[in-house]
Phi, psi and omega in degrees: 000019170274174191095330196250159183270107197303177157241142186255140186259148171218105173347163181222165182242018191271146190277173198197094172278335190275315178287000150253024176260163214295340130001264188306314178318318174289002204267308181300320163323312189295325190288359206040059178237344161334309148216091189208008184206095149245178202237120174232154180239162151205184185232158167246183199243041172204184185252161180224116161279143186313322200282017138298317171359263154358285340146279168305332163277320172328303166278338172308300193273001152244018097042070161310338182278301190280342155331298196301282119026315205271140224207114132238168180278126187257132194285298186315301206265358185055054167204159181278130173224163169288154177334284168094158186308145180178134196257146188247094162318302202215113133257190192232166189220114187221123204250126191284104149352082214226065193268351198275140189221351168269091154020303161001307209279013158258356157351271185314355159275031154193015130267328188255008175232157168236081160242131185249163155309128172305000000 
């Protein structure tokens, strides 16, 4: 992986209202997920093509900044801790199809379903 211009990640401060509203917080609670689950965003400084993939997940997770940053949950403390430092050798990619881009394609659920619009 020399040779190449890594990608560096840095945190965004953007806010998630919907995902801290006073709602979700219940649902999530209920669901016992309340703290077992957070959302950090972050951006990165190159452009990214798919055959790239690879290459991104690869910097992502090694990453000091996201590192520092990344929350998962540890079963053993029943809790979110940070990621912590760790060198990632090797990942995997696998990249999701994603070509449909017109709102049109959820039409059929509620032709082919007997779902109505609220």
């Amino acid at each position: 992986m020399a040779d190449r211009k890594t990608f560096e990640f840095e945190v965004t401060t953007k806010k998630f209202l919907t995902f801290n509203s006073k709602e979700v917080r219940t649902d999530l609670t209920r669901w016992d997920l309340g703290s077992r689950i957070s959302l950090t965003t972050f951006t990165y400084n190159n452009f990214f093509k798919d055959y790239q993939a690879k290459d991104f997940a690869y910097d992502f997770f090694n990453d000091p900044t996201v590192q520092a940053n990344l929350k998962v949950f540890s079963a053993n403390q029943r809790q979110l801790v940070s990621w912590g430092s760790h060198e990632i050798k090797e990942c995997q990619v696998e990249i999701v199809p994603c070509s449909i881009t017109s709102m049109d394609f959820f039409d059929r659920l509620f032709l082919d379903w007997p779902l109505q619009p609220p």
